[in-house]
N, C-alpha and C positions, 0 to 999 in steps of 0.2 A: 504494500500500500504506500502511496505518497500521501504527506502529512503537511500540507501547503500553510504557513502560518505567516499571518500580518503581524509586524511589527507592535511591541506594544506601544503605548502611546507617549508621544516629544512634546514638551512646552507649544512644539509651531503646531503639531494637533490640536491640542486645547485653545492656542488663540487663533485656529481658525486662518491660519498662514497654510498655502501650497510649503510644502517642504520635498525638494528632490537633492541631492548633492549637497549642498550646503547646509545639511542636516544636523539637528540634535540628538544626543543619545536619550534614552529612555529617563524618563522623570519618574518621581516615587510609585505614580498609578502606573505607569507602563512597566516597571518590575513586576508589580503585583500582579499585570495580567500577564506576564513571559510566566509566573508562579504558578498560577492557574493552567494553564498549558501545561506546564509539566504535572500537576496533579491529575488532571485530567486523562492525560499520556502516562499515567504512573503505571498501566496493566501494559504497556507496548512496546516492546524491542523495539529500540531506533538502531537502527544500522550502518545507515550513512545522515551525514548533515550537512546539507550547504548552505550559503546564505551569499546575500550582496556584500558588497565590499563595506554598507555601509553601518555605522557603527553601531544603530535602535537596530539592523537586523542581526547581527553578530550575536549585539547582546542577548537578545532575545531567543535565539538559538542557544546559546548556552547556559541561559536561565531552564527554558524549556527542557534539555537534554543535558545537560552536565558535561556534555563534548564541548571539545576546538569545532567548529565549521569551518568543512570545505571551502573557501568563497573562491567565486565564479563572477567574472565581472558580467556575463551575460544575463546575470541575471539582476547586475547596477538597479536603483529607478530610475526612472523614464528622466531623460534631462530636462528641465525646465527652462534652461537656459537665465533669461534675465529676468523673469517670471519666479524665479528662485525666491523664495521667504515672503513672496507680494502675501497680502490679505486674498484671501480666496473673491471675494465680493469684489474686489475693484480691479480683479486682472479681467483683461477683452480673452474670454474663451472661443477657441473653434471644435465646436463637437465638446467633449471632454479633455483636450487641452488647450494651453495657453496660446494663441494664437501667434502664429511666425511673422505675419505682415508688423506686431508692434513690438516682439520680444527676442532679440538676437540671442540664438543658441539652444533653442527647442529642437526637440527631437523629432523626426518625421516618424509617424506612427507606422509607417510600414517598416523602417529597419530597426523598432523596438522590437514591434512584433514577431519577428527574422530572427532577431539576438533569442527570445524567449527560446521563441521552437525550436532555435538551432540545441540550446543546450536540454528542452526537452528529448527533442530523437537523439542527442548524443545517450542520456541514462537510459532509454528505450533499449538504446544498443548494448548500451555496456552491461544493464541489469536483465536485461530480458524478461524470461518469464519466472525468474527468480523469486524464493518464497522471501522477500526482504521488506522490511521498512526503511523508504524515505523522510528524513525532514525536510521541508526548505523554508527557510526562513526570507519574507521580501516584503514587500510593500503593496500598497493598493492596485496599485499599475501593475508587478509582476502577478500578485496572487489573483486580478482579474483576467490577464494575459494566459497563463495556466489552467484556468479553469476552461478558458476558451480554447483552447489545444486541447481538451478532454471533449469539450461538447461543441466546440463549432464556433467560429466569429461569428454572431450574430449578425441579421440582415444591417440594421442600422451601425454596425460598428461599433457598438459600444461597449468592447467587454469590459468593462468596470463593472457590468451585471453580474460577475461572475467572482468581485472583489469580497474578501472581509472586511470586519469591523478592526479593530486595534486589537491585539492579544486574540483574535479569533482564528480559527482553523478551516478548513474542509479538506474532503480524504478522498482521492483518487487511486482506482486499482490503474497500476502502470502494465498489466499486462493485456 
């Protein structure tokens, strides 16, 4: 099984700031739900763990599982570019991100989506139909991106349909 986990929750969560790259690490509630995760995973051989390079996912991988994680830059968050720490309410959105015509150094949503899948089908390959559990630890954008390589981009594009909450989970069989 793959054990897809959102980061728990950053200061720029609570006030409602886009947070990509220019991230905070986990504040007292975002512990407590990496805490909760691990309680809740307390019946579950984790086997392997990866995470983004970034430090709320790290952490929260190793709250959750007591491991180092793997990190895997393809599975970074999505770049915000100059839209980095804005207030969620006063950036110009296109679709579910921050829009390229006013914010130098957003990420074009096809070569997220690319970076996601490339390193889903790489564990496809490596793990196969192997009886193992996954962690991965990442953020909104990847844990919606993953869900959408299990069940499909949606017609409208919008997989954040398929995101958690902060400190939340969902389980995918990888075989």
């Amino acid at each position: 099984m793959i054990y897809v986990v959102r980061h728990g929750q950053t200061e720029l969560n609570r006030a409602g700031r886009l947070q990509g790259r220019k991230g905070y690490p986990l504040n007292e509630c975002g512990i407590e739900e990496a805490m909760r995760v691990r309680d809740r995973l307390s019946d579950v051989v984790i086997d392997y763990v990866y995470a983004s390079p970034q430090e709320r996912a790290i952490q929260t991988a190793q709250l959750a599982t007591g491991k180092q994680p793997i990190i895997d830059e393809r599975i970074d968050v999505f770049d915000l570019g100059e839209a980095d720490l804005l207030k969620k309410d006063e950036v110009k959105m296109n679709g579910g991100v921050p829009d390229s015509r006013f914010y130098n150094g957003v990420e074009q949503v096809p070569d997220f989506v690319n970076r996601i899948f490339s390193f889903m089908d790489e564990l496809k390959v490596r793990y196969g139909d192997s009886e193992i559990n996954i962690l991965i630890s990442g953020h909104r954008c990847t844990t919606g991106c993953i869900g959408a390589y299990f069940e499909g981009i949606p017609e409208d594009g919008n997989i954040l349909r398929f995101s958690s909450n902060n400190g939340e989970y969902k389980v995918y069989s990888h075989k």
